[in-house]
C-alpha positions in Angstrom: -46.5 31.6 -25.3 -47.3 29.2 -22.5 -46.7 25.4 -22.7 -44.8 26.0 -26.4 -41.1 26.3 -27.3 -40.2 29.2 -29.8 -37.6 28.3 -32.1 -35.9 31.1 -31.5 -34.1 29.0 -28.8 -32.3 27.1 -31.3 -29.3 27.8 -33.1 -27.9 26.4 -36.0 -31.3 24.1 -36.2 -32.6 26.2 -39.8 -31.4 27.8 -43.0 -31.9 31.3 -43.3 -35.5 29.9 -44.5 -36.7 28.4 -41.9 -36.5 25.1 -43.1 -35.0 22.2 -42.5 -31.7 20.7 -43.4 -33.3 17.2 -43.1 -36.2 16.0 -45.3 -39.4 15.3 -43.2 -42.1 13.0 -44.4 -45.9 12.3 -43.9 -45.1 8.9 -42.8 -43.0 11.0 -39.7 -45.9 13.0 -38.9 -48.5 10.3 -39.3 -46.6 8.3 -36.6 -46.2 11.1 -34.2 -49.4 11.8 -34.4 -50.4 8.5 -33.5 -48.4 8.7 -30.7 -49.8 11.7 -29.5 -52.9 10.4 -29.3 -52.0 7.4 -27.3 -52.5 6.8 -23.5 -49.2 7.6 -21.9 -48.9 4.1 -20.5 -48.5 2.6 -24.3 -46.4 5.3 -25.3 -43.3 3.7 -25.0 -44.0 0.4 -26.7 -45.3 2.4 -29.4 -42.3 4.4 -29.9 -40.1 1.4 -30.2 -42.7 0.1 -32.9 -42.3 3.2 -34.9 -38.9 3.9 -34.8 -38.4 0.3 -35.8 -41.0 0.6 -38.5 -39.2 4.0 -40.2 -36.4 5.3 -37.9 -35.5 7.9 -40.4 -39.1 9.1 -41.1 -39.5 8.9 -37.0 -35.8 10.7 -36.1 -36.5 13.7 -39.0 -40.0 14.3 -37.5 -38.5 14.5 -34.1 -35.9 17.3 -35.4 -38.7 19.0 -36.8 -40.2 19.4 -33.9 -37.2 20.6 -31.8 -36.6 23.4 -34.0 -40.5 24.3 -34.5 -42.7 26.5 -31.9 -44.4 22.9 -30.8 -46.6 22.6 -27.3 -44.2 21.0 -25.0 -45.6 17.7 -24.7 -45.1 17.3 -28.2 -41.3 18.6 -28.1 -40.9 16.2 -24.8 -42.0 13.3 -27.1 -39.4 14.4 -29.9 -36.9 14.5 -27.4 -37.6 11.0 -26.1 -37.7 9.8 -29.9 -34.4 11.0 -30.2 -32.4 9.8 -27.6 -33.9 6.5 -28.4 -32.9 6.8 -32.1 -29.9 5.3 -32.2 -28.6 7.5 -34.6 -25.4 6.3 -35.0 -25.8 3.3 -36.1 -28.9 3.8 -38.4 -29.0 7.0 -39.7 -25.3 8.5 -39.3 -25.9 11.2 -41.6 -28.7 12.8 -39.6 -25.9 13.3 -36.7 -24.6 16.5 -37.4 -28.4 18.3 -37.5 -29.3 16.6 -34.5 -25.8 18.1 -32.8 -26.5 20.7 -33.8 -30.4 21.2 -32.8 -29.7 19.8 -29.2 -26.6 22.3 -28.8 -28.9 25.0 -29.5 -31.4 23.7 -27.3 -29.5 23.1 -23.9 -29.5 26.6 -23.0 -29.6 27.5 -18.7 -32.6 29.5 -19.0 -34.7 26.9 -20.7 -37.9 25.3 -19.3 -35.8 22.8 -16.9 -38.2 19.8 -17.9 -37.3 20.1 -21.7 -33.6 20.8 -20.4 -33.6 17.1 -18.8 -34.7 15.8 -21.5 -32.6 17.0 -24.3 -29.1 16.5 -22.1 -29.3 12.5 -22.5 -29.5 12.5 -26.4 -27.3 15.6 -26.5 -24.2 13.3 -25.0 -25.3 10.8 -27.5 -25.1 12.6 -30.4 -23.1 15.8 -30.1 -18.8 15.8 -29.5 -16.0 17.8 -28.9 -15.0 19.9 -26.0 -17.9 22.6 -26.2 -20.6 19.5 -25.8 -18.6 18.8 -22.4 -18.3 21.8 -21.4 -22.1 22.7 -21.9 -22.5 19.1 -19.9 -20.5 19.7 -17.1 -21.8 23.1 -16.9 -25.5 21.6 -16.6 -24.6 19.7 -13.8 -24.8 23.0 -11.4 -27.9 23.4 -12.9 -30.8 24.7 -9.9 -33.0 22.1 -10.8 -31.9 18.5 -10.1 -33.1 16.8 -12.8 -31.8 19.0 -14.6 -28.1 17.8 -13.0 -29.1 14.7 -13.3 -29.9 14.4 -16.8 -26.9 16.5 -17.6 -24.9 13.0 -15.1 -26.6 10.8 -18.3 -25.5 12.9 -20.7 -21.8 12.6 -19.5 -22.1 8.7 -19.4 -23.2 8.8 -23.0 -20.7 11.1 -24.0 -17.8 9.1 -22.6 -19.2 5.7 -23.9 -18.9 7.1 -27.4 -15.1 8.0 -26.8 -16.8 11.4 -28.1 -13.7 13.8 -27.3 -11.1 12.2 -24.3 -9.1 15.1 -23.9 -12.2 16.2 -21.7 -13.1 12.6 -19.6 -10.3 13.1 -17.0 -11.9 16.8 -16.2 -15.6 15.0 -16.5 -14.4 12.4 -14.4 -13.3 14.8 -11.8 -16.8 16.4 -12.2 -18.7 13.2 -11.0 -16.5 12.7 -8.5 -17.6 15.9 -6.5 -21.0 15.3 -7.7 -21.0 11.6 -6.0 -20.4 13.3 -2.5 -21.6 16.7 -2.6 -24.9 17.3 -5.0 -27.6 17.5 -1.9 -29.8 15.5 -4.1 -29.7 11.9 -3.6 -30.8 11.6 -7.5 -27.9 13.6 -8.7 -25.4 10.9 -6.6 -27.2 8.1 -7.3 -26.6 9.1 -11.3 -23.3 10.0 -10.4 -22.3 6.7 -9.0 -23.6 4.6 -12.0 -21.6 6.6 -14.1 -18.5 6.2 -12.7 -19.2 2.9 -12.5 -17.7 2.3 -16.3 -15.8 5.0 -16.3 -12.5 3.2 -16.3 -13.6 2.4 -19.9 -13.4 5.5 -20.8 -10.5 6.7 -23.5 -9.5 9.4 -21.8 -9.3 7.5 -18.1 -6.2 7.0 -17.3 -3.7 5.9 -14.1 -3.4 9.3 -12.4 -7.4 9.1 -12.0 -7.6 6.3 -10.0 -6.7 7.3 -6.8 -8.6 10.0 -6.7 -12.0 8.2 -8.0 -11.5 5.3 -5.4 -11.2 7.7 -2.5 -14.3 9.4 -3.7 -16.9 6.9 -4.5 -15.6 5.1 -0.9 -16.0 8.4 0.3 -19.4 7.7 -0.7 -20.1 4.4 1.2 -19.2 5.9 4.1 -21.0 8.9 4.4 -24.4 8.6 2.0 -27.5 8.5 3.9 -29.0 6.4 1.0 -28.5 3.0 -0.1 -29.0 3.3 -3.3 -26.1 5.2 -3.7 -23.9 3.6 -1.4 -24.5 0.4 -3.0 -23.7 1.6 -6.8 -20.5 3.1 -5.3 -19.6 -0.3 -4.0 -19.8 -1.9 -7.0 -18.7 1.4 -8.8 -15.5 0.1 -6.8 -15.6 -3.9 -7.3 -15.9 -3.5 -10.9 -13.4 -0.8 -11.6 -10.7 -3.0 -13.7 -7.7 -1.6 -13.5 -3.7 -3.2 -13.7 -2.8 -4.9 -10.3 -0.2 -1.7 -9.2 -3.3 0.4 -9.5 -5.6 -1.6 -7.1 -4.0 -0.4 -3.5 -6.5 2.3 -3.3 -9.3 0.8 -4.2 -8.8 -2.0 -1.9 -8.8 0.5 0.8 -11.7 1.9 0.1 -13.4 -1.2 0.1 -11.9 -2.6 3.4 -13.7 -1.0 5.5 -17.1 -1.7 4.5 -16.4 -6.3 4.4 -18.9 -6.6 7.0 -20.8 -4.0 6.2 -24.5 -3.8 7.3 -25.8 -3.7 4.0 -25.2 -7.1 2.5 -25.3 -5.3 -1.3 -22.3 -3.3 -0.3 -20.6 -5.8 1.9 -20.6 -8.6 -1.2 -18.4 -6.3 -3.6 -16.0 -5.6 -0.7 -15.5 -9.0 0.0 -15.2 -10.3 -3.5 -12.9 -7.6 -4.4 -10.4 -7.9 -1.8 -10.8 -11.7 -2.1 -10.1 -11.4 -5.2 -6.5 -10.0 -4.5 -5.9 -13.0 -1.8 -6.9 -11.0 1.4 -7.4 -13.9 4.0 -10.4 -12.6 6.1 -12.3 -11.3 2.8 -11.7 -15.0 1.5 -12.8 -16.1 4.9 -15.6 -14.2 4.4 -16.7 -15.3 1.0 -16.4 -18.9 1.9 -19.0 -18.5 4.7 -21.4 -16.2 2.8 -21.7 -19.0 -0.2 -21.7 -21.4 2.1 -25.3 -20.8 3.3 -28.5 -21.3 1.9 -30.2 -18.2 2.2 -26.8 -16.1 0.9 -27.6 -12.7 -1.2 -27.7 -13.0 -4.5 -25.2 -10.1 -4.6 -22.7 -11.9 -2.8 -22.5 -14.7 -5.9 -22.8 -11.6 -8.3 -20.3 -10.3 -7.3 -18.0 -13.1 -6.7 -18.4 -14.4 -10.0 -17.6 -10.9 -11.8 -14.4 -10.9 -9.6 -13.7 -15.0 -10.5 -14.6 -15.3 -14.1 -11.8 -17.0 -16.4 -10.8 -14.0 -18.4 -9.9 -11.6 -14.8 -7.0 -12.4 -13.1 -8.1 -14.2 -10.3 -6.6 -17.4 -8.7 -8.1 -20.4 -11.0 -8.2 -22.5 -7.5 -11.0 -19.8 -5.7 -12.7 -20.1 -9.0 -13.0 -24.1 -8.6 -13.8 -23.5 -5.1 -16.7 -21.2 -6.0 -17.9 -23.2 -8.6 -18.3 -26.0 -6.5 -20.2 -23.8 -3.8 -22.7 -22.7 -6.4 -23.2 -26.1 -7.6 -24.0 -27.1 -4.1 -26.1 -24.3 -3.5 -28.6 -25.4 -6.6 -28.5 -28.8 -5.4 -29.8 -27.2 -1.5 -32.4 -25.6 -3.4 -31.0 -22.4 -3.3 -33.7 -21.1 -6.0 -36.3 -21.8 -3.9 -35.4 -19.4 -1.0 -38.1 -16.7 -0.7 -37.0 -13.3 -2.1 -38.1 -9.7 -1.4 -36.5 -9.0 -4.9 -39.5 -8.1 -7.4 -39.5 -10.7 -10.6 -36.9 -12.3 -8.7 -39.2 -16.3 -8.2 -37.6 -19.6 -8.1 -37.7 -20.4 -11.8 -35.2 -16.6 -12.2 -33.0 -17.5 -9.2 -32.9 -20.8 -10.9 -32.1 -19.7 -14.4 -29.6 -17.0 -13.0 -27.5 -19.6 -10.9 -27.2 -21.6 -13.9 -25.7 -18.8 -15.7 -23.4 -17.6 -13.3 -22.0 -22.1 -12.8 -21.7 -21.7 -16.7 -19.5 -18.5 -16.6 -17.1 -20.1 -14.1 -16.4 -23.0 -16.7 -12.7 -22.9 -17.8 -14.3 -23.1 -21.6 -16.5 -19.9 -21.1 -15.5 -16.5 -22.2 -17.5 -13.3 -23.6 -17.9 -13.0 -26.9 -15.9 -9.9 -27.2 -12.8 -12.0 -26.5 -10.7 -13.2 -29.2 -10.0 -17.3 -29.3 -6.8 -18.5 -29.5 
């Protein structure tokens, strides 16, 4: 039947009945109705308003749906609802059903569109090794937003800590992808992920090498900026112990005067970080104009902040720069950079001369 999904495609989803293992209510189907019937523009607005309203009525609808016969714009808006759920920390219990209705959902031969969008909440909410395996299987997927979703998928799988033993292999996974999927979407999603991926449980030493050779891989041959640029900072942010760091300054040190100033600002703050002397030379003179990129202090700061390991004398130094580039009116440099006016450059520059204070830290460190 065109344009509907036949249950049939899920396993595990119902009892031998048909029905479902998790109570549905009118209030659920009142609200996706409502939905339904609103213009696509207000449709995410309106999802947030009903899943804050009644998550559970909202999340057990959505199941309902996955598992039923549906049109496909109505399973598409299930799907949405669910990855935006937050199951975990709401409605725990419904986690195993909704496992176990997206497993049976991300098959290859479904429609791809429904595929891409059941991957996402499927790394959410679904662990052990067969959830990585169907991932990482997903990203050789035909379709590329198919790949791609199944790229989300694994960054919501390894946030969760959902089953380590498999991060090092999806690690591994990304890293190929970040140089070799033909679709600049698929590298793009790649590059983000592997972005955090040294937070990962099961990331450990022996990856390091490997990932810093592949996202600067990446810098150097990608034809697209947006990718080159999130493997930069993919790079700069990578926080690893200092007799890991070799190959990732390496990587970097080609690119310190880079053409793109995005990509040139994490490779620079990076290696000044470690007390390189031309990538501190090169810092210096970047914060020391007027008109400098706003990745350039980004990044500095990230590299500079009281709880990393960087000299506390470059952190004075650039503290001082930034204050003396708010009073040169450093906010008020035009800026390509939509929502980026003089009252945000202002605001930001503030917070970034607060995060430099020696009293500042995040509030997931412990005070002593």
């Amino acid at each position: 039947m065109a344009g509907r999904v036949r249950k049939s495609a899920v396993s595990g989803g119902l009892d031998a009945t048909g029905a479902s293992a998790v109570p549905v209510t009118a209030a659920g189907a009142e609200r996706f109705a409502a939905l339904l019937r609103a213009p696509a523009a207000g449709r995410d607005e309106l999802l947030e308003e009903a899943l804050e309203a009644d998550r559970r009525a909202v999340a057990g609808w959505a199941l309902r749906l996955c598992r039923s016969d549906a049109p496909k714009a109505q399973v598409l808006l299930a799907l949405r609802a669910l990855d935006e759920a937050c199951l975990h920390e709401e409605c725990p219990d419904l986690l195993p059903e909704a496992a176990r209705t997206l497993a049976g959902l991300c098959r290859p031969d479904w429609d791809a569109e429904l595929l891409a969008a059941a991957l996402p909440p499927l790394g959410h909410y679904a662990a052990g090794p067969q959830t990585a395996q169907t991932l990482s299987a997903m990203t050789e997927h035909p379709d590329p937003a198919v790949r791609a979703a199944a790229v989300e998928g694994i960054d919501h799988f390894g946030d969760r800590g959902s089953f380590p033993p498999a991060e090092a292999a999806l690690v591994r996974r990304l890293t190929v992808l970040v140089t070799e999927d033909p679709d600049a979407r698929v590298r793009l999603a790649a590059a983000r992920t592997l972005r955090s991926a040294d937070l990962w449980e099961g990331f450990g030493p022996e990856t390091v090498a490997h990932l810093a050779a592949a996202l600067g891989r990446a810098i150097g041959i990608d034809r697209d900026p947006r990718v080159r640029r999130a493997a930069a900072e993919g790079l700069g942010r990578l926080s690893v112990p200092p007799p890991q760091r070799p190959p990732v300054a390496e990587a970097l040190r080609p690119h310190l005067t880079d053409r793109d100033p995005q990509v040139a600002a994490w490779a620079v703050a990076y290696l000044a970080a470690g007390d390189d002397p031309r990538a501190l030379e090169l810092l210096w003179t970047a914060v020391a104009a007027r008109d400098v990129h706003r990745e350039y202090l980004s990044a500095a700061v990230h590299m500079f902040v009281p709880y990393r390991d960087g000299a506390p004398r470059h952190r004075r130094r650039l503290r001082r720069a930034l204050k003396r580039l708010r009073s040169r009116g450093w906010a008020d440099v035009p800026s390509d950079e939509p929502g980026w006016g003089p009252q945000a450059r202002a605001n930001y520059l503030k917070t970034l001369i607060g995060s430099l204070s020696p009293w500042w830290a995040p509030w997931w460190l412990p005070l002593v």
